[in-house]
C-alpha positions as CSV (number, residue, x, y, z in Angstrom):
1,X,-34.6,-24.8,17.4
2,X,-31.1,-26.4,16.6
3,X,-28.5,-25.4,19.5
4,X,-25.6,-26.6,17.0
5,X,-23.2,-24.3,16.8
6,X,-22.2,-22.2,13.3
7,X,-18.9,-22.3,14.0
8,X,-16.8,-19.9,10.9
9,X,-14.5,-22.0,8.6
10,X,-11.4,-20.8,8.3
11,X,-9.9,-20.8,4.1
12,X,-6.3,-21.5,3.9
13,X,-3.6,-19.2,2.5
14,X,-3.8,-20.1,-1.4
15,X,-7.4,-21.2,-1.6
16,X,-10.4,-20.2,-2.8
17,X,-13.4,-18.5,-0.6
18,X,-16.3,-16.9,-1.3
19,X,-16.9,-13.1,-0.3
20,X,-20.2,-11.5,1.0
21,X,-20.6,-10.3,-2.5
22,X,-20.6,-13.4,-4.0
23,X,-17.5,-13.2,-6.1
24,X,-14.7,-16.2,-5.4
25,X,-11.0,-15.0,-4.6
26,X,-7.7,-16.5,-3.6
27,X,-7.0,-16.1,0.2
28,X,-3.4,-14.0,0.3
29,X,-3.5,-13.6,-3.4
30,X,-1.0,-16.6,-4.5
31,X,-2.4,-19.9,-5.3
32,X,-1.5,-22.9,-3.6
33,X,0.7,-24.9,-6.5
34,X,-0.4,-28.7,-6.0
35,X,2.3,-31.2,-5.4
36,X,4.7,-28.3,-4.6
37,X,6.6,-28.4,-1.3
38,X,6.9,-24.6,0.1
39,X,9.7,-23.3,1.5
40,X,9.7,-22.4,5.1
41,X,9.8,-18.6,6.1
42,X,12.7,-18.8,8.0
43,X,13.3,-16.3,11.5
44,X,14.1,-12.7,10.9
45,X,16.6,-10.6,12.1
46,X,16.8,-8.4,15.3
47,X,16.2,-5.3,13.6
48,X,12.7,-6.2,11.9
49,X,10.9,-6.4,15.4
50,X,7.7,-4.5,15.0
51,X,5.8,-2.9,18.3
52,X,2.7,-4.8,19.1
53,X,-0.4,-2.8,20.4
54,X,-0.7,-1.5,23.3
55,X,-4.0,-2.4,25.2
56,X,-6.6,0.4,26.1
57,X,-5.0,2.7,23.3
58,X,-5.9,4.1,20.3
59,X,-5.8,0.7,18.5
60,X,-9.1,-0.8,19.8
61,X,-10.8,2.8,18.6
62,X,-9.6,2.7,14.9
63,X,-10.2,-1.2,14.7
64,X,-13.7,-0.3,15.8
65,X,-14.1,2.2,13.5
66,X,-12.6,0.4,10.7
67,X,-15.4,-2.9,11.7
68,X,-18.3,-0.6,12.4
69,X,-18.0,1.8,8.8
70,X,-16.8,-1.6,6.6
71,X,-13.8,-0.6,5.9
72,X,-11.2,-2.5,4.4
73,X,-7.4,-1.0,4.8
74,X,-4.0,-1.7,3.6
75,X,-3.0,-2.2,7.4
76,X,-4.7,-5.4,7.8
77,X,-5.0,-7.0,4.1
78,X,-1.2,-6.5,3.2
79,X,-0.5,-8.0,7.1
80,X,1.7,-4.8,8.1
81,X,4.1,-5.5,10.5
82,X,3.5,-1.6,11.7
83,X,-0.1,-2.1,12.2
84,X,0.4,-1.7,16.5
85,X,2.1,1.4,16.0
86,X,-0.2,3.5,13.7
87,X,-3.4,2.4,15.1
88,X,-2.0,2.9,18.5
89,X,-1.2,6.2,17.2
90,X,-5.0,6.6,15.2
91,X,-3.9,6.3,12.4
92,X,-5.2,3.8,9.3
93,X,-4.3,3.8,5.8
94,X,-8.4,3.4,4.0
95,X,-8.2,0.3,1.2
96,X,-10.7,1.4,-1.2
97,X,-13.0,-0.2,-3.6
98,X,-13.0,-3.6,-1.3
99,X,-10.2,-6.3,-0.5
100,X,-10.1,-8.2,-3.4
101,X,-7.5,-7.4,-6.3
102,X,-8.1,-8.3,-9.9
103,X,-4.0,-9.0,-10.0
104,X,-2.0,-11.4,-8.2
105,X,1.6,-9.8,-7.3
106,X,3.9,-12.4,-6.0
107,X,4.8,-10.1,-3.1
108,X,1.6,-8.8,-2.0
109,X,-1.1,-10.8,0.3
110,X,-4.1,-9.2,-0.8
111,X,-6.8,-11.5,-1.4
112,X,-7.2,-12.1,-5.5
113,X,-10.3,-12.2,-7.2
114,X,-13.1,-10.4,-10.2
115,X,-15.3,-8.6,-8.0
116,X,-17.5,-8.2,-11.4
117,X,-17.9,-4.8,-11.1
118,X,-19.0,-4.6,-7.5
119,X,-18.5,-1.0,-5.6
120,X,-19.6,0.2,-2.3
121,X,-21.6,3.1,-2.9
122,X,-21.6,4.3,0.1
123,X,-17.9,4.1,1.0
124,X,-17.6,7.6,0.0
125,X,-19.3,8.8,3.1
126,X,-18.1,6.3,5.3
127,X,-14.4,7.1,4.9
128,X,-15.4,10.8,5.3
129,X,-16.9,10.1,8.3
130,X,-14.2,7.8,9.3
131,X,-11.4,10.4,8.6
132,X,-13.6,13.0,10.8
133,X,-14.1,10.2,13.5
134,X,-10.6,9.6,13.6
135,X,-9.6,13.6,13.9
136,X,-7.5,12.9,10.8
137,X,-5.4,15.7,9.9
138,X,-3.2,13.7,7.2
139,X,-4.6,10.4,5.4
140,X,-3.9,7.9,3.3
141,X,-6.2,6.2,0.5
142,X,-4.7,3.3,-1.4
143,X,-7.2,0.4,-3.0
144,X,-6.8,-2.6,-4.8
145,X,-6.7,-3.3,-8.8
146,X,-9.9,-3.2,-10.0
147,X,-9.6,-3.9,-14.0
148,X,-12.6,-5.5,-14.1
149,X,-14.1,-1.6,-13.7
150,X,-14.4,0.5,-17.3
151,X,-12.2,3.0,-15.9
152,X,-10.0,1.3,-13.3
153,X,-12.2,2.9,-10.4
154,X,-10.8,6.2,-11.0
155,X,-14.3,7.8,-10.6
156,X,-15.1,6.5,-7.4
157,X,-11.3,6.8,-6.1
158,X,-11.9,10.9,-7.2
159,X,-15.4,10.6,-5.2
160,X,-13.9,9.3,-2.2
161,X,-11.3,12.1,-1.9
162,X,-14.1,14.8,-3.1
163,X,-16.4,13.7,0.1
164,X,-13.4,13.5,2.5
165,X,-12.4,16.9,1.6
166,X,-16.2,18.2,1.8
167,X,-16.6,17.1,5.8
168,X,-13.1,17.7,6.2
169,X,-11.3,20.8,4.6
170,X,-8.5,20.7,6.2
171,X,-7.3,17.0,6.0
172,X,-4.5,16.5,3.6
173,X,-5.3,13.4,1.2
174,X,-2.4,11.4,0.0
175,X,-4.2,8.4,-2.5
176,X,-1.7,5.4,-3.6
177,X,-3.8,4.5,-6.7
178,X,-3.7,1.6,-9.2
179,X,-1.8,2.2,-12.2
180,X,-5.1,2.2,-14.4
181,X,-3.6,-0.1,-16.8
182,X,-1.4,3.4,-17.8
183,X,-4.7,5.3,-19.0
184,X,-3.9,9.0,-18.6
185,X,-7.8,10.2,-18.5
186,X,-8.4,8.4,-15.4
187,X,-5.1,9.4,-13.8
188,X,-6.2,13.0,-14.1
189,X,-9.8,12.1,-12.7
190,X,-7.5,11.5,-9.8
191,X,-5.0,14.5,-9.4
192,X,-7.9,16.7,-9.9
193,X,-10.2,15.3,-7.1
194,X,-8.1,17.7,-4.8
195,X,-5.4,15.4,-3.1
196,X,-2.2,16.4,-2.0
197,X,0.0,13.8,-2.7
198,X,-0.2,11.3,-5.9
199,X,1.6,7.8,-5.5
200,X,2.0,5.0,-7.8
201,X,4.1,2.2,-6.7
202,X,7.6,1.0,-8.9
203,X,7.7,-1.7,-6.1
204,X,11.0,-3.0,-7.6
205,X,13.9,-2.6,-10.5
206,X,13.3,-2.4,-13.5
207,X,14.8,-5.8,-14.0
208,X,12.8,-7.9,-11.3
209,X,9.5,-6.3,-12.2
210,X,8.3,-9.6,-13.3
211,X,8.4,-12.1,-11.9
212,X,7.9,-9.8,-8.7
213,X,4.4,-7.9,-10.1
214,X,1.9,-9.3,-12.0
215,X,2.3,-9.6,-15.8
216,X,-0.4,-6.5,-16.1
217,X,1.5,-4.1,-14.0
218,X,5.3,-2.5,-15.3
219,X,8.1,-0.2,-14.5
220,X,7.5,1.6,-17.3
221,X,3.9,1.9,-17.0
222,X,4.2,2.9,-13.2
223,X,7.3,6.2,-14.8
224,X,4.8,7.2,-16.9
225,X,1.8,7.2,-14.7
226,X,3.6,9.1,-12.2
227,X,5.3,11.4,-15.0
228,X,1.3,12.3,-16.6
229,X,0.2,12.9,-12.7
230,X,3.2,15.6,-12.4
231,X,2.9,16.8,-15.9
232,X,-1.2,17.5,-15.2
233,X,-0.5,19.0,-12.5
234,X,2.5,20.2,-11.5
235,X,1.8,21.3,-8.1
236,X,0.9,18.2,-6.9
237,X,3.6,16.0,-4.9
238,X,4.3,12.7,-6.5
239,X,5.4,9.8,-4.7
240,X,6.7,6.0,-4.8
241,X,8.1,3.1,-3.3
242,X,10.6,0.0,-3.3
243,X,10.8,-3.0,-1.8
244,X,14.5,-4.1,-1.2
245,X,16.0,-7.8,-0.3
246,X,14.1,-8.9,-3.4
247,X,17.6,-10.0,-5.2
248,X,18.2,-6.1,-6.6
249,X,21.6,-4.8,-6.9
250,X,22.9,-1.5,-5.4
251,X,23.8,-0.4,-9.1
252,X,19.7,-1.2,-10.0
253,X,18.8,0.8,-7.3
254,X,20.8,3.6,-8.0
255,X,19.7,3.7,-11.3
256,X,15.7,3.4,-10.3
257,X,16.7,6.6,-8.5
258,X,18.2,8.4,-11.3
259,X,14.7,7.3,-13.4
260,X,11.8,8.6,-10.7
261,X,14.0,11.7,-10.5
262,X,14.1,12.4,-14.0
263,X,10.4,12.6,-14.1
264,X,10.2,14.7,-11.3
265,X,9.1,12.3,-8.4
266,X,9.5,14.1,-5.3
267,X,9.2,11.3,-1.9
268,X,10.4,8.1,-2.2
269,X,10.1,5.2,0.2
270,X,12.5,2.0,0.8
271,X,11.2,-1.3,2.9
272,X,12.6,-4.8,3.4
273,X,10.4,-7.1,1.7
274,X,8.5,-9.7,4.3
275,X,7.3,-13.1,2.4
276,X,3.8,-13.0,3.7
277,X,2.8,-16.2,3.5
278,X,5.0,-19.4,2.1
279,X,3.4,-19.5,-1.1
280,X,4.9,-15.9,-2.3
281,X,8.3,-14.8,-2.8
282,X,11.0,-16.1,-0.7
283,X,13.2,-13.1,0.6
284,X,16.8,-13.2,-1.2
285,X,18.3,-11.3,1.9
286,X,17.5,-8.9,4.8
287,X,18.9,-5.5,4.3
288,X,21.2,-3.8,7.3
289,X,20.0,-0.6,8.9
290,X,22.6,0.6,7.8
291,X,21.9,0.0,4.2
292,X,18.6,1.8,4.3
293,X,20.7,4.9,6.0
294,X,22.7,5.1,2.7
295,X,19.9,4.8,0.6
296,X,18.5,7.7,2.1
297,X,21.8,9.5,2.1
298,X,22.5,9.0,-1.7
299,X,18.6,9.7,-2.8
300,X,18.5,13.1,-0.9
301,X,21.8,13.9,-2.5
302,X,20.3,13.3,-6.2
303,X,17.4,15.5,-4.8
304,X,14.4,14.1,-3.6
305,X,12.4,16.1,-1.5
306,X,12.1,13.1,1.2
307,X,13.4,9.7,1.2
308,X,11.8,7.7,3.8
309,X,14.3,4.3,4.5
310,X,14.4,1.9,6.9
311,X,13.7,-2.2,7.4
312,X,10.1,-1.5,8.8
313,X,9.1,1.1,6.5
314,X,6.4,1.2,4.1
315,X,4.9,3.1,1.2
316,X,2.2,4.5,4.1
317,X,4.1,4.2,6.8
318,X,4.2,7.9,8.6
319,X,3.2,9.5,5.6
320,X,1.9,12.8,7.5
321,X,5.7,13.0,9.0
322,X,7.4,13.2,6.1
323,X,7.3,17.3,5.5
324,X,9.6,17.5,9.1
325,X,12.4,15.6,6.6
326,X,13.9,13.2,9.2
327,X,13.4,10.2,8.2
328,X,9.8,10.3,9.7
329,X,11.7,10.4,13.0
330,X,12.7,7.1,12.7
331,X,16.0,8.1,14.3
332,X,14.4,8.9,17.2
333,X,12.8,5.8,17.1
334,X,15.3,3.8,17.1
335,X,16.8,6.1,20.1
């Protein structure tokens, strides 16, 4: 019996691995461009310090239960500076439909791949039973792209929420979903599974849509998405976010507002984008504090139900907070 060691080999950022399933992706989404000397990430500013987790908390349950029912989740795949916090706190935002994206968005650090049509079919149960594991009173289900799937994955996205409200009846289910290449029959399948809360992500202005998302995604595409979700049914709260420090003006801002508005959107969210890794989008600048307050102020004033601003904040981020319409209480966080 060979005593050699197996000892994992680690992929670098930009290059190819190969998953369990078989199927090739890029590690963090973005290739590597030969020949190409990236530019450093450069230090952040005081007021983008995230909490790190506290030992003997919360945090080592939900990683556990994340490991032991194979779970992939946004926290982890999109490197979330908020991660300590929330699973400190128990709470996880469930990546469906695996960790590899059929897209390759210049912000995001998800790995990039064609999973060729391969689905968990047993995910269903096991985020039920996560979300009852967890005592889950409020989650959050986003997934990846999956356009190599004939209907985007609406189907098993709706399946997922149907067997999370089964075994638990009283968890509200917010799903940030794909934008199903802008097909309205599998946006329904969606908003009728029984959710809560429908969000698509804008992710940016209308004018830095590309080269920020990839070439499949839009701004339109996303407005009417989000407009057929409310249209279908109307009871249903829609929601979105923006990244900010991207190179967007105030003017483009306040007229992205004035857009999700008109078509009813009811929460929005604003964040600082964080270049993930070197080979994505370098950040044009870091948005003050005060900045972010002002969003907030103005987008309450044109009549959102919630806007949820700050440096740190993300589409996800306190998502079950954002009915007590503070912010998420991220005064009192600062404080």
């Amino acid at each position: 019996m060979s005593d050699v060691k197996h000892i994992p080999i680690t992929v670098k950022s930009g290059h190819k691995v190969v998953k369990p399933q078989g199927h090739t992706a890029i590690v963090d989404g973005i290739k590597a461009r030969p020949g190409v000397e990236p530019s450093p990430i450069g230090r952040k500013p005081s007021w983008l310090r995230a909490r790190l987790p506290v030992a003997g908390s919360k945090y080592e349950q939900v990683k556990r239960n994340v490991q032991q029912h194979r779970l992939a989740t946004v926290c982890q795949e999109s490197k979330c500076p908020n991660i300590g916090e929330c699973w400190s706190s128990g709470v996880a935002t469930i990546m469906l439909m695996g960790d590899v994206c059929t897209r390759a968005c210049r912000f995001c650090s998800v790995d990039t791949g064609n999973p060729r049509g391969w689905l968990d079919p047993e995910e269903p149960a096991n985020a039920a039973e996560s979300v009852r594991l967890m005592d889950l009173k409020y989650v959050v289900l986003t997934s990846v792209d999956r356009d190599d799937l004939p209907d985007g994955g609406a189907g098993h996205y709706a399946a997922c929420v149907r067997e999370i409200k089964k075994v638990n009846p009283q968890t509200a289910v917010e799903a940030l979903t794909p934008d199903f290449q802008g097909r309205t029959d599998c946006v329904e399948t969606v908003v009728e599974s029984g959710l809560e809360v429908f969000a698509q992500n804008v992710e940016t202005v209308k004018r830095l849509t590309h080269p920020v998302r990839d070439p499949r995604a839009g701004y339109q595409q996303t407005l009417d998405v989000l407009a057929h979700a409310k249209r279908h049914r109307p009871g249903v709260l829609t929601k979105t976010s923006l990244m900010v420090g991207l190179g967007e003006t105030t003017g483009e801002l306040l007229e992205t507002m004035d857009d999700l508005r008109s078509i009813g959107v009811d929460i929005v969210t604003f964040g600082q984008y964080l270049r993930p890794t070197v080979n994505h989008l370098p950040v044009d600048r870091y948005v003050t504090p005060e900045e972010f307050a002002e969003l907030r102020r103005v987008g309450l004033e044109k009549g959102f139900l919630e806007v949820v601003s700050g440096p740190l904040v993300r589409s996800s981020y306190r998502a079950d907070r954002v009915f007590e319409k503070n912010n998420c209480g991220l005064e009192e966080h600062v404080a």
